[in-house]
C-alpha positions as CSV (number, residue, x, y, z in Angstrom):
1,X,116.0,64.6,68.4
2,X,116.3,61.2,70.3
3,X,116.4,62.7,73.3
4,X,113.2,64.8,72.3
5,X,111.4,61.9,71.9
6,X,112.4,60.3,74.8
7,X,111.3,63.0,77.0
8,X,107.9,63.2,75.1
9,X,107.3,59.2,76.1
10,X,108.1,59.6,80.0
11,X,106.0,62.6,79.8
12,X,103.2,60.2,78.0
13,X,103.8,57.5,80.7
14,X,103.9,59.4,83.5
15,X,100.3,61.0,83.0
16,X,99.4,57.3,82.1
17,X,100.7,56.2,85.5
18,X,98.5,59.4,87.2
19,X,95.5,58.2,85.5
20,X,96.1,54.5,86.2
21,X,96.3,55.3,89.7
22,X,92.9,58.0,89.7
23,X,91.1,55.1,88.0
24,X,92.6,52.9,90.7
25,X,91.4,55.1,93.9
26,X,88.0,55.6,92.1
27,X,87.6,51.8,91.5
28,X,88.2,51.5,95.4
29,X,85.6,54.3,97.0
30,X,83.4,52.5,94.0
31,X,84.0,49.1,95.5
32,X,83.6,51.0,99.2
33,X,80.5,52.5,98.0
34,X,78.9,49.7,96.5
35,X,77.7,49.5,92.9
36,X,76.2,52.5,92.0
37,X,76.4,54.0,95.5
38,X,74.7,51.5,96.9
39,X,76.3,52.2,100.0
40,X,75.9,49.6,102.9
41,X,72.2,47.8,103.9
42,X,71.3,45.8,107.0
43,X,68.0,45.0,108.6
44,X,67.5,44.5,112.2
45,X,64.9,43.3,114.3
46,X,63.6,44.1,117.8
47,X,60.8,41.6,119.7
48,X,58.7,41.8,123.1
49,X,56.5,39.8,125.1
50,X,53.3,40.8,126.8
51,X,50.4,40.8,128.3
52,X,46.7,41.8,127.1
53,X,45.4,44.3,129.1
54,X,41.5,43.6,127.6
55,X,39.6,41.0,127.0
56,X,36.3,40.7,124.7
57,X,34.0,38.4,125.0
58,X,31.0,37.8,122.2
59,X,27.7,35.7,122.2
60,X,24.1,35.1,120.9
61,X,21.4,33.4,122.6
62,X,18.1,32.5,120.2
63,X,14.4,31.7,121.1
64,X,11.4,30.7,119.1
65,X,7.4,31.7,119.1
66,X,4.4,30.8,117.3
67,X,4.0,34.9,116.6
68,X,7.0,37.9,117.7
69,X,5.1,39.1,120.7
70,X,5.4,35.1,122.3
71,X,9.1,34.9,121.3
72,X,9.7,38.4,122.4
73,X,8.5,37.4,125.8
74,X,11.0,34.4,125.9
75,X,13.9,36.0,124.8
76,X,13.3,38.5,127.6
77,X,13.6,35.7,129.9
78,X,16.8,34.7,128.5
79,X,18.1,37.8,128.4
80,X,17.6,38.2,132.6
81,X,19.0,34.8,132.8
82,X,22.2,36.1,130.8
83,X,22.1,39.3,133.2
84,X,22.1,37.2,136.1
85,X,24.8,35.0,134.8
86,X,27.2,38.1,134.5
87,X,26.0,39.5,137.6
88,X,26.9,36.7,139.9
89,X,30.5,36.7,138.2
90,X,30.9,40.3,139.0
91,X,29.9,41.7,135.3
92,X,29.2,45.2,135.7
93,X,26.5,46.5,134.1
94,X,29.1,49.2,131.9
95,X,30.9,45.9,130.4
96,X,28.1,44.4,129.1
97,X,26.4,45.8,125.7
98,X,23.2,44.1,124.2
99,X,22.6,44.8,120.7
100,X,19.3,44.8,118.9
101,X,16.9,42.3,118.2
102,X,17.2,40.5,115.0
103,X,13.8,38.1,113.4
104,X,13.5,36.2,111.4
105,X,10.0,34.9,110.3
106,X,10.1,30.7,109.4
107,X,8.4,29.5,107.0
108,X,7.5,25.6,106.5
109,X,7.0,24.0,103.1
110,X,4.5,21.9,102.3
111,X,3.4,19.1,99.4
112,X,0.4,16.9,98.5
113,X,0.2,13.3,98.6
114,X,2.1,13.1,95.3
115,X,4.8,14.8,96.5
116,X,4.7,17.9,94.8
117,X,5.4,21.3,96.0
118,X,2.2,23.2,96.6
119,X,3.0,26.4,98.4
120,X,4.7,27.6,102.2
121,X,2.8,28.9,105.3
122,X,3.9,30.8,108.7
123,X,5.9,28.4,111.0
124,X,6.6,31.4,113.8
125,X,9.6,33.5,114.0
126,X,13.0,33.6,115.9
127,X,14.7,36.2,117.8
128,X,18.1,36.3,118.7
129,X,19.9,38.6,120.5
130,X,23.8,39.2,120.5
131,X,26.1,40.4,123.3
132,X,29.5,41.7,124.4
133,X,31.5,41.8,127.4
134,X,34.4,43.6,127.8
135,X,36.8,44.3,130.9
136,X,40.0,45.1,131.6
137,X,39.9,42.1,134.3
138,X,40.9,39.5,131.3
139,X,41.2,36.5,133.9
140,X,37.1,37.1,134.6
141,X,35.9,36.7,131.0
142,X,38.2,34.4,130.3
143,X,36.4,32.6,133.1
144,X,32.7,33.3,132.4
145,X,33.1,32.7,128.6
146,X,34.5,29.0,129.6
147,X,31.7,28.3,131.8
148,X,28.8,29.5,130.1
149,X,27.7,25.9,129.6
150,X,25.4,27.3,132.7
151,X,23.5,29.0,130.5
152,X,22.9,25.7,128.6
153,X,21.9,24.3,131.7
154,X,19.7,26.8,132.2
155,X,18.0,26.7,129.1
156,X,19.5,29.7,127.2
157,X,20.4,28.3,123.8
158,X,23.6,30.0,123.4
159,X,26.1,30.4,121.0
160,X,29.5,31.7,122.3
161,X,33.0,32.9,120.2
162,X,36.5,32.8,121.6
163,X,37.1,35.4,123.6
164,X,39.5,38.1,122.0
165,X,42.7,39.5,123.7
166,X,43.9,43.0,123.2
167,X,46.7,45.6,124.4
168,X,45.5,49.4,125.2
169,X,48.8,50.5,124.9
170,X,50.2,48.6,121.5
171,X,51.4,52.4,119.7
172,X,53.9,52.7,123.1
173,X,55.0,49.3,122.3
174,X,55.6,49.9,118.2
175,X,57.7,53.2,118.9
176,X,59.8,51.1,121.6
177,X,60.3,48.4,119.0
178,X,60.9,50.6,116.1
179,X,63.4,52.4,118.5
180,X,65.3,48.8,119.6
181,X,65.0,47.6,115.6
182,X,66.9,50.6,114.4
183,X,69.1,50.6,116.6
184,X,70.3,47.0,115.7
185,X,70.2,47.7,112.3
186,X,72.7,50.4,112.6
187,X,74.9,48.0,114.9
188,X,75.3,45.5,112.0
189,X,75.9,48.0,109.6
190,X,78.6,49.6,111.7
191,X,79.9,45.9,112.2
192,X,80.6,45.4,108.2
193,X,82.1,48.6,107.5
194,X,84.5,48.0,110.0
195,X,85.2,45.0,108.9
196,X,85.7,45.8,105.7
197,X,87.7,48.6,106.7
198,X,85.8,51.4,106.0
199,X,83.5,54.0,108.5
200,X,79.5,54.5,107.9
201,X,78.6,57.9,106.3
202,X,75.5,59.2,105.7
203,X,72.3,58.0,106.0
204,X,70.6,57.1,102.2
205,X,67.8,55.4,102.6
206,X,65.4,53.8,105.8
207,X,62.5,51.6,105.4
208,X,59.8,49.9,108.2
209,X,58.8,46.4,107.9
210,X,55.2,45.2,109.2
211,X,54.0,44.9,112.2
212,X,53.3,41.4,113.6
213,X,51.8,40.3,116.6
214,X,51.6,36.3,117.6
215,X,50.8,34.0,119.8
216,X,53.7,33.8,122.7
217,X,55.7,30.6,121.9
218,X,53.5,29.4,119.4
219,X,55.8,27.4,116.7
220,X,52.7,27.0,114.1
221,X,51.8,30.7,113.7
222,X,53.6,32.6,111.1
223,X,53.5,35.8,109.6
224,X,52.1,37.4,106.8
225,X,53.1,39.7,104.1
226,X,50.6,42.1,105.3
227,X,50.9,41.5,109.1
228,X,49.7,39.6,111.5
229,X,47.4,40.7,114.4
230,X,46.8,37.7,117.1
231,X,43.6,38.0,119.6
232,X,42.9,34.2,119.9
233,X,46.3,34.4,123.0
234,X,46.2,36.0,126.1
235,X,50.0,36.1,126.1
236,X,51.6,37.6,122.7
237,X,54.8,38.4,120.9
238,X,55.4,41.6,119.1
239,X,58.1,42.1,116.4
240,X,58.9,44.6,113.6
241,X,61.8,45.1,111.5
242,X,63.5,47.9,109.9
243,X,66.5,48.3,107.1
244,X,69.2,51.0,106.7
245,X,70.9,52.1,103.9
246,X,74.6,54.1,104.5
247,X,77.1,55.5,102.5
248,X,80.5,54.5,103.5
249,X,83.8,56.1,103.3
């Protein structure tokens, strides 16, 4: 009967050891795995420098008439000036668009002796007219738009923006980047399973960051949750991220 028993407990122990040591392996491809099959996550990051290829440049230039017709005639005038200007800087006549005429009618208040209010009358009109030139040459209207101050001199009441800075080929240069990101993702990844002496399995989860573009070497500029998108620089930086999620065994 003693013996009975005895074999009964071994039996009870042994099957206690076999699920000690299940429990055991489990706990470990858990730990490998991560809670909850997390798995393994990295991000990595991929950056270029480059070039715009095009350059914008915008502008207004305003006149004023006792009636439309007399202002019309002026801003004509203005206009040729302007024409000349980009002519003689070898502007062609396809990277320059004029857009319409905008007036405005002014008015002038006016008051009695007292100082009270006592109605407004005509005081002419104004006519501007707004411009763009664009070329793929981006040294010549970075050029003209710094020395339009000629215009000034000419007479030509101007009003000039910044010129903006683009890149014709910027979907080439996400898929390279998205390319070089993952790739460095999946790098570290690699790195931390082997260091933690396991192997990367399958692929779970993979997510793209935003797209930034900056100023080259500019320490002030930073990005933003919903990207960035410079044209103030000639010369910019491009960067995206991406993150990976593995299983690892």
């Amino acid at each position: 009967m003693k013996e009975y028993k005895s074999i009964i407990i071994a039996c009870i122990a042994g099957i206690c050891a076999i699920i000690c040591v299940l429990i055991g392996v489990n706990g470990i491809k858990e730990a490998k795995l991560g809670k909850s099959g997390e798995g393994l996550s990295a991000t990595g990051s991929a950056s270029v420098d480059f070039e715009s290829d095009l350059a914008v440049w915008r502008g207004s230039f305003s006149v004023r008439g006792d009636t439309s017709k007399a202002a019309y005639r002026e801003l004509e005038k203005n206009a040729n000036i302007v024409k000349k200007y980009f002519e003689q800087n070898d502007v062609t006549a396809d990277e320059q668009t004029f857009y319409s005429v905008y007036i405005r009618e002014l008015t002038k208040e006016n008051y009695n002796e007292e100082g009270d209010y006592i109605g407004s009358e005509s005081d002419g009109y104004e006519l501007t007219q707004s411009f763009a030139v664009s070329s793929y040459d981006v040294n010549k209207i970075t050029t003209i738009s710094n020395e339009c101050t000629q215009l000034i001199d000419s007479g030509v009441e101007i009003i000039s923006s910044s010129p903006e800075y683009y890149y014709t080929n910027l979907d080439e240069l996400k898929l390279q980047l998205i390319e070089e990101a993952t790739q460095n993702a999946k790098e570290r990844i690699d790195i931390m399973a082997e260091n933690a002496g396991c192997r990367t399995g399958d692929l779970l989860s993979a997510s793209l960051g935003v797209f930034q573009i900056t100023g080259a070497y500019s320490s002030t500029e930073g990005y933003s949750y919903g990207g960035t998108f410079n044209t103030s620089s000639k010369d910019k930086t491009a960067s995206i991220t991406v993150r990976l999620n593995y299983t690892v065994e």
